[in-house]
N, C-alpha and C positions, 0 to 999 in steps of 0.2 A: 413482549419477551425482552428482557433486560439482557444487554451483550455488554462484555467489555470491552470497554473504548481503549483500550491497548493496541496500535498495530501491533507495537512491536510487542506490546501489550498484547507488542507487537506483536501478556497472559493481559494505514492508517495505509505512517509513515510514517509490529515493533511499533504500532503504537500500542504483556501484563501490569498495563499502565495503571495508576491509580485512580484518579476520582474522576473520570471522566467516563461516561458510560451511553449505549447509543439504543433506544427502543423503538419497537416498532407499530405505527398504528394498529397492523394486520397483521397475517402467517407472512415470513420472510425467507428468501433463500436459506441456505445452511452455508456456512462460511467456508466451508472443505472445497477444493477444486474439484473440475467437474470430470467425471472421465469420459464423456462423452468427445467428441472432438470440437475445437475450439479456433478461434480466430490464431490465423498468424499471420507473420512481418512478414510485407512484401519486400521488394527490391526498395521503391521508392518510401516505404515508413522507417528500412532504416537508412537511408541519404537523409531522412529527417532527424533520427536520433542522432547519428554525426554530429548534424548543425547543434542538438539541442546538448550534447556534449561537450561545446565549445564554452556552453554557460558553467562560470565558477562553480563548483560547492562553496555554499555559505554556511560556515560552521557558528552561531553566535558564542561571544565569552560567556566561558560558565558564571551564572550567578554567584554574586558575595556571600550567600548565607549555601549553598552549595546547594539551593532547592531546583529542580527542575520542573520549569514553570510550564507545565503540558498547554498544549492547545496552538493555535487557536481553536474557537469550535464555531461551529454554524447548531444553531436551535432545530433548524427542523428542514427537512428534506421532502420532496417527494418524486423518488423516484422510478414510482410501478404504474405498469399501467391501470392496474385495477384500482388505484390511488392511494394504498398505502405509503407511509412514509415511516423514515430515519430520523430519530433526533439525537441530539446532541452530537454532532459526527463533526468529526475532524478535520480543518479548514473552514476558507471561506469562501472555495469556490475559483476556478470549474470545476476542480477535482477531491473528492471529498474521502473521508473513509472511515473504515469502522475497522474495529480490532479479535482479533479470537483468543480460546485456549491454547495456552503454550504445550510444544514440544520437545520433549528433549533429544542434543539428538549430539552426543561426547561433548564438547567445550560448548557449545552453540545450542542457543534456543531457535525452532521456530514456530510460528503465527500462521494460520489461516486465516487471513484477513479478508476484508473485502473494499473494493475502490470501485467509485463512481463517476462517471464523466457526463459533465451534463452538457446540453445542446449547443452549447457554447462553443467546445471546444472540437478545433481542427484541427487534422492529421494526427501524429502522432505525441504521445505524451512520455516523458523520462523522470523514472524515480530513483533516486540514489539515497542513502540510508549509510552514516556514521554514526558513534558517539559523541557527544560534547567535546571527549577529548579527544578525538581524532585519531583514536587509536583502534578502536572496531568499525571497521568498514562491516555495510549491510551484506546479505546475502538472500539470494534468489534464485527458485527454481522453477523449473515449467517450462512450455511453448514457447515465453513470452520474456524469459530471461537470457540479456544480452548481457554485453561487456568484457569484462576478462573471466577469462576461465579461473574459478578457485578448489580447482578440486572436484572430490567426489566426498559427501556427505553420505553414512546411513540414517536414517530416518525414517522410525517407523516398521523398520527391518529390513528397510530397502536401499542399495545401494544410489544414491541421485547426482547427479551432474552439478555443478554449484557455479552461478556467474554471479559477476557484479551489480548487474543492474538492472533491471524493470523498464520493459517498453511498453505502452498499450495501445494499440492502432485504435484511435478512437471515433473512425468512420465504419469502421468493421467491429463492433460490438457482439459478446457472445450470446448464444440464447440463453435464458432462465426460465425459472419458475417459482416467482411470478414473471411474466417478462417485464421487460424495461419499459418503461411510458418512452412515447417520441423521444428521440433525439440522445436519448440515453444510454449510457452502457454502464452494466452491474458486473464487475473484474472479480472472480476470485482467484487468491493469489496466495503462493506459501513463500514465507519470507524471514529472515532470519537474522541472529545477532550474536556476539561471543555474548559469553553470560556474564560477564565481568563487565557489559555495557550502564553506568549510569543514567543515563539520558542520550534518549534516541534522539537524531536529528533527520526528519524526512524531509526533506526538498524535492519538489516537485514540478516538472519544466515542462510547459507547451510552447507553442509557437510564440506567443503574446504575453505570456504572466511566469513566475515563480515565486511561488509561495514555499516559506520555512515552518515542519511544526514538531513539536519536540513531545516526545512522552516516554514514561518511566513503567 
């Protein structure tokens, strides 16, 4: 099954991105969030977003020929337990992603995306989402979205709550189907961008790494 590698595409990290696309060896989740109930932030995952709050956004200068150079990508993933796998997905690790169909929802797109965390990674993890030019901050909703309050969003015909920023307790993994192979956690996540964004920038912060990945 061929998905588009957009989060933001976001038709990651909003990555209806272009040439970059993620398939799957086997049957793979559905990128929609689940409405079953799901992992939340403890006390102590957000005293960890705090800290990882404290790390810059790194916004890169926009390219000289104005192309927005998506990626990086990673080839191939496995992270079910039955052993199907992800390719072409976005980053290079611990935290990886794949992109969905866009929503519309008045000035703002948003993405049912899906984020990976693999065994690697401890405590908790922070995603933030701009434009290249720094002028549409991302947006996120769910369980699992902190930050500043922006609102309330319809979407989908539903009134939503709207913050800034993405946390995912990545010791607390939600269930799926297929589930996660060891050590892994499979995120789905509705995430969002003003439509007038050229080039996403997802940055994404654990205890130990931040990796920047851009897509259109």
């Amino acid at each position: 099954m061929v998905r588009n590698a957009a989060f933001t595409c976001l038709a990651l990290v909003l990555l209806a991105c272009g040439s970059g696309a993620g398939s799957s060896a086997s049957a793979t989740p559905s990128a929609a969030p689940s409405a079953s109930p799901g992992p939340t932030l403890t006390a102590a995952d957000l005293a960890q977003v705090a800290q990882l709050e404290k790390k810059p956004v790194r916004i890169p200068a926009p390219a000289s020929d104005g192309a927005c150079d998506q990626g990086p990508f990673t080839p191939q993933i496995v992270p079910y337990a039955n052993g199907s796998s992800e390719m072409n997905v976005y980053g290079t690790g611990p935290v990886y992603g794949l992109g969905g169909s866009p929503i519309s929802a008045g000035s703002y797109l948003y993405f049912d995306v899906t984020y990976f965390t693999s065994p690697s990674v401890k405590g908790a993890v922070l995603i933030r989402i701009n434009d290249i030019s720094g002028r549409y901050p991302g947006r996120f909703v769910g369980p699992l979205a902190v930050g500043k309050s922006l609102g309330t969003d319809t979407i989908a015909s539903q009134a939503t709550p709207v913050f800034s920023e993405l946390a995912l307790p990545s010791e607390n993994p939600p269930a799926n189907v297929p589930g996660a192979a060891p050590g892994w956690g499979v995120w789905h996540i509705r995430q969002g961008i003003d439509q007038q964004f050229t080039c996403a920038v997802i940055q994404i912060d654990t205890a130990t790494t931040t990796e920047v990945l851009l897509g259109h």
